[in-house]
C-alpha positions as CSV (number, residue, x, y, z in Angstrom):
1,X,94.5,154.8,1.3
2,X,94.2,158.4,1.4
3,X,92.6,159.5,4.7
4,X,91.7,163.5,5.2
5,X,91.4,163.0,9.1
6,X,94.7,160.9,9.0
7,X,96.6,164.1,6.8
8,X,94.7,166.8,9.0
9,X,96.1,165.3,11.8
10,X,100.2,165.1,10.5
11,X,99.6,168.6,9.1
12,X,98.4,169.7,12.6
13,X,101.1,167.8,14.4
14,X,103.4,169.6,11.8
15,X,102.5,173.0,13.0
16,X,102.7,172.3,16.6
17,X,106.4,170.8,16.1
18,X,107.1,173.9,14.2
19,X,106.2,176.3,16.9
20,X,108.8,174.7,19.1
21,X,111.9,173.3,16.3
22,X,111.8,176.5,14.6
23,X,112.8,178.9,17.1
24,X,115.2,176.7,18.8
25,X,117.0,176.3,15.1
26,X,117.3,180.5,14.8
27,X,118.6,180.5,18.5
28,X,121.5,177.6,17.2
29,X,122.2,179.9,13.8
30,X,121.4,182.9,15.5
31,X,124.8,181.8,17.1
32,X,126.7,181.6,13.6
33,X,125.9,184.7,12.2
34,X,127.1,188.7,12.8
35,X,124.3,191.0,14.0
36,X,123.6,192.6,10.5
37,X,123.0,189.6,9.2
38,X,121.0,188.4,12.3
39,X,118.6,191.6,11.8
40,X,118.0,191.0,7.7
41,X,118.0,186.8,8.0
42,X,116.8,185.5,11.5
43,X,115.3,182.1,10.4
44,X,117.6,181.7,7.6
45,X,120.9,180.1,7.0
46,X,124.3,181.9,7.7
47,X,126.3,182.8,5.1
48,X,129.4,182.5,6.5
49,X,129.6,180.3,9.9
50,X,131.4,182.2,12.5
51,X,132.5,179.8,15.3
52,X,134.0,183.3,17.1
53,X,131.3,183.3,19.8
54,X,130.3,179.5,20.4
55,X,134.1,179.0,20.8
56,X,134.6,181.8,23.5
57,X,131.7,180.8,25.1
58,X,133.2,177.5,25.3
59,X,136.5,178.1,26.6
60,X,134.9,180.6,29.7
61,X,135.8,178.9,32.9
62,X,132.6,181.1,34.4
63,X,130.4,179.3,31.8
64,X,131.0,175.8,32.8
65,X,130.9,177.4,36.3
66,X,126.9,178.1,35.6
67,X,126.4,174.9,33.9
68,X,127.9,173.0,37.1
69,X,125.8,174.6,39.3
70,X,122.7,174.0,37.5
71,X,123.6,170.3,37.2
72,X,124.5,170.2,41.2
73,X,120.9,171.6,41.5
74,X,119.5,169.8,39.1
75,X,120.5,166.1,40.3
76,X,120.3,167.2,43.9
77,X,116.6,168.2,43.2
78,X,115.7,165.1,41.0
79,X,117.6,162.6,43.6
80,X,115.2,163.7,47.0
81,X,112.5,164.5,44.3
82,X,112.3,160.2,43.2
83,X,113.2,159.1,46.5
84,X,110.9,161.5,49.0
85,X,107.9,161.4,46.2
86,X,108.6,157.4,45.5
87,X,108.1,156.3,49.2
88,X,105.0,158.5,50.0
89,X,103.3,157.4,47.0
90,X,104.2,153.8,47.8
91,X,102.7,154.2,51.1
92,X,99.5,156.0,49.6
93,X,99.2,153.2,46.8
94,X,100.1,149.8,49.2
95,X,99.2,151.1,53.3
96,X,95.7,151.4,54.2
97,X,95.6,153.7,57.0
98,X,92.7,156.0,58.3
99,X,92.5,159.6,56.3
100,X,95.5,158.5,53.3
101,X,92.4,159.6,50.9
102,X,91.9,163.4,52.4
103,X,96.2,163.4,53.2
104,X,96.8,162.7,49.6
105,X,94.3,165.5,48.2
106,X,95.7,167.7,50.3
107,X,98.7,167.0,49.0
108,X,97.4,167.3,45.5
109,X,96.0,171.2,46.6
110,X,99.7,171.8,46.1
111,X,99.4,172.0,42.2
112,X,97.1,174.7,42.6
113,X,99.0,177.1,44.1
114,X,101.5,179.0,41.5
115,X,105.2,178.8,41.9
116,X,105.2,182.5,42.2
117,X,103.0,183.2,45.0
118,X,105.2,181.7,47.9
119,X,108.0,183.7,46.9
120,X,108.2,186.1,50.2
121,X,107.9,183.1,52.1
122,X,110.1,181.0,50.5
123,X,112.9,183.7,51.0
124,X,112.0,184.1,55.0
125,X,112.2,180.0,55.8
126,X,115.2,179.8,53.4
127,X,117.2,182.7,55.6
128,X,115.8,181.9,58.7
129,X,117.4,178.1,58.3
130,X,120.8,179.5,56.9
131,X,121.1,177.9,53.7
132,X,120.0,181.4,52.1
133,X,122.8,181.8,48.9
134,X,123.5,177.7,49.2
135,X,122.3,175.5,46.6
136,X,119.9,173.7,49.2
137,X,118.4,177.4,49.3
138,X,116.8,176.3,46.1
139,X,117.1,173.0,45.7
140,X,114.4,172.5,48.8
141,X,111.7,174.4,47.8
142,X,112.1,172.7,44.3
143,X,111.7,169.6,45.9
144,X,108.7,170.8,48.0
145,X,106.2,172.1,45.2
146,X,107.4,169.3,42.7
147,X,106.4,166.3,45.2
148,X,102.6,166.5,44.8
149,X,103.3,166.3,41.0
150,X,105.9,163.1,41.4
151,X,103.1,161.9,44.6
152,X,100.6,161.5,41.8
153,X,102.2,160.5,39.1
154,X,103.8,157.3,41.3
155,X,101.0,156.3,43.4
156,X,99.0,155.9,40.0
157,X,102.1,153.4,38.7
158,X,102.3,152.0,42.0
159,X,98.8,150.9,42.1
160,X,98.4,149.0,39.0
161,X,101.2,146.5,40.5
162,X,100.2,142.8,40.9
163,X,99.0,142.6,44.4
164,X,100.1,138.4,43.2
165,X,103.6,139.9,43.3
166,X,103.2,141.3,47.2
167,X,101.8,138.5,48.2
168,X,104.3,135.9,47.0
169,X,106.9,138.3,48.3
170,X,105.0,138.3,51.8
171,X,105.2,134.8,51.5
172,X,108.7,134.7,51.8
173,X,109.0,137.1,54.7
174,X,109.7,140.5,52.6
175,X,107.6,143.5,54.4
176,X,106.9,146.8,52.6
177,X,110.7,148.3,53.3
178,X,111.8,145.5,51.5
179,X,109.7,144.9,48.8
180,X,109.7,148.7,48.2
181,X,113.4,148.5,47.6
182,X,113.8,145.0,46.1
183,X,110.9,145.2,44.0
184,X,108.9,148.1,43.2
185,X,111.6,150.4,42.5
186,X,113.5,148.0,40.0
187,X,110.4,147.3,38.1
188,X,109.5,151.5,37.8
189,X,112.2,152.3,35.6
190,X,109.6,154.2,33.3
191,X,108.2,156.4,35.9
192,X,111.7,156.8,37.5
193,X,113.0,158.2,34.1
194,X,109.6,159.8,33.6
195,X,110.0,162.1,36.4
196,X,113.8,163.0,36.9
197,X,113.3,164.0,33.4
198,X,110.4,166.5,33.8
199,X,111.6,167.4,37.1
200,X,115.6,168.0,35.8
201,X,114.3,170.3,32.9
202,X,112.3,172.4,35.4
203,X,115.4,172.9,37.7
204,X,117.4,173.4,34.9
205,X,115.4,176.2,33.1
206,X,114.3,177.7,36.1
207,X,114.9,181.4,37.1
208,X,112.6,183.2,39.3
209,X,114.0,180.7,42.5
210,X,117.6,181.6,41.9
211,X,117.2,184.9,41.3
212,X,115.9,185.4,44.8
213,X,117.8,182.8,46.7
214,X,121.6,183.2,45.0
215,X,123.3,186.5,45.2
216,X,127.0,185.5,45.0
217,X,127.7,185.5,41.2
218,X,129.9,182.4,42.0
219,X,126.5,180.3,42.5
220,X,124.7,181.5,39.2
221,X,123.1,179.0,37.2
222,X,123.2,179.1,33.9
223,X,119.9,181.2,33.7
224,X,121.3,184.0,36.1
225,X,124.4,183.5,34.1
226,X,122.5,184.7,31.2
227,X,120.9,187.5,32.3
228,X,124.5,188.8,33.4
229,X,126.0,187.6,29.8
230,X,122.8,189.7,28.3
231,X,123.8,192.8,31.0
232,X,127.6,192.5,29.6
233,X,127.1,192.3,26.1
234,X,123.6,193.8,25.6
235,X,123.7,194.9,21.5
236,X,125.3,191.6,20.6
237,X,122.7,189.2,20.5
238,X,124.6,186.6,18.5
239,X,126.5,185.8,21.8
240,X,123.1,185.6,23.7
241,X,122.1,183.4,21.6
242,X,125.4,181.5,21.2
243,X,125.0,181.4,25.4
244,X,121.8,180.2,25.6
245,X,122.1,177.5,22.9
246,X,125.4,176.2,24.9
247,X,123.0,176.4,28.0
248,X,120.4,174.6,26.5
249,X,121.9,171.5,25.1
250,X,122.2,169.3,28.4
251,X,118.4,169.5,29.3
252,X,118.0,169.2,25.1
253,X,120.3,165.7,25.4
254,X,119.0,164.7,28.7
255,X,115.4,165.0,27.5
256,X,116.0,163.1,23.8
257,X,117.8,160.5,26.1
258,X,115.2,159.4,28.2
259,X,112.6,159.9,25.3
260,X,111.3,156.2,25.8
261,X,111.2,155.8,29.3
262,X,109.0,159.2,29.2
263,X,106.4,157.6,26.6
264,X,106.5,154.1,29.0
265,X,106.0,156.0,31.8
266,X,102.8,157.4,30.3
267,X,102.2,155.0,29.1
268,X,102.4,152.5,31.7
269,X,100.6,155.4,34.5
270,X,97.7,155.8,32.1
271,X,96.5,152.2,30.8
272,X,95.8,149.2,33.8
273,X,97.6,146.2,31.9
């Protein structure tokens, strides 16, 4: 049965999807094609496909040098992200104990604050502890502003857990530690995946933290390695956009690979069931 509310809404999801598939696709061609036909054509097809660029790009040791360094700090900031933000938000969710209510709102203040704003700081802790141009110089501060975001999003998981299950488990001797570790964490697969994945495409895409932190070109990510790929070739921007469509695919695979454990986790923080 024809339904106008029902088409409205698949037109507007249409437009939305647009916004975002569109421009990725004339990034990918923008790739194929030779800079006069790049300026006359940008959405279109190419008409000849030019692997030139993609296959330079591909066989640059200092490429996959940026794309292992945004993977190191990538799963370095996902790893202490789960566990650090898993544990506090299980003790918020499980352990009454006096002021957890105005600790976790404080807590909470911290998505308030832009990214941006604790820059100077950031850089004066980060060289005053030594790790200044070190992967932990930006791999900590990651993990600092994304933990009230992965503290709210767990304890909200974590509470709509069968207290039935703790008890039985108390039953049989297991304490928090253990059931924290035997039980909680097995059974939040969902909001595991839900996280590492938000919190793996931030690190991944993100720039203004490197820029500040890493000056040895050795260290780049792949976004500082773009910026100095733009610098080095800045009228050719079919291999930009050859470099930042090689760039982009992990985060791309990693995001359409934990697609269903996203809408679970959701899902599952959203609706008590």
């Amino acid at each position: 049965m024809f339904s106008w509310k029902e088409s409205g809404r698949i037109i507007f999801l249409l437009f939305v999807s647009s916004l975002i598939v569109v421009p990725l696709l004339a990034t990918i061609l923008g790739g194929f094609k030779s800079n006069g036909e790049l300026r006359v054509s940008p959405f279109g097809l190419p008409q000849e496909w030019d692997l030139q660029f993609y296959g330079e790009i591909l066989g640059d040791a200092q490429f996959w040098r940026y794309l292992w360094n945004s993977f190191l700090i990538s799963i370095m900031t996902v790893v202490l992200t789960l566990v650090l933000g898993s544990m506090c938000a299980y003790a918020f969710a499980q352990v009454r104990f006096f002021g957890s209510r105005f600790l976790f709102n404080y807590l909470l203040l911290g998505l308030m604050f832009p990214f941006a704003a604790a820059i100077m700081p950031l850089f004066l802790t980060v060289r005053d502890l030594g790790i200044l141009d070190t992967p932990w110089g930006v791999v900590l501060p990651q993990v600092g502003f994304g933990l009230a975001f992965s503290i709210m999003f767990f304890r909200t998981f974590f509470a709509q857990m069968p207290e039935e299950l703790f008890d039985a488990a108390r039953v049989d001797g297991c304490g928090y530690i253990q059931f924290f570790w035997r039980f909680t964490l097995p059974l939040s697969t969902p909001i595991l995946a839900t996280i590492a994945t938000f919190v793996f495409v931030q690190s991944w895409n993100n720039y203004l933290l490197p820029l500040i932190m890493l000056n040895d070109r050795e260290g780049y990510t792949w976004t500082l390695g773009a910026m100095d790929y733009r610098g080095e070739y800045a009228a050719e921007w079919n291999r930009t956009l050859a470099f930042v469509s090689a760039t982009l695919a992990p985060a791309v695979v990693f995001f359409l690979a934990a697609q269903k454990y996203i809408v679970a986790g959701l899902t599952g923080g959203a609706v008590k069931g």
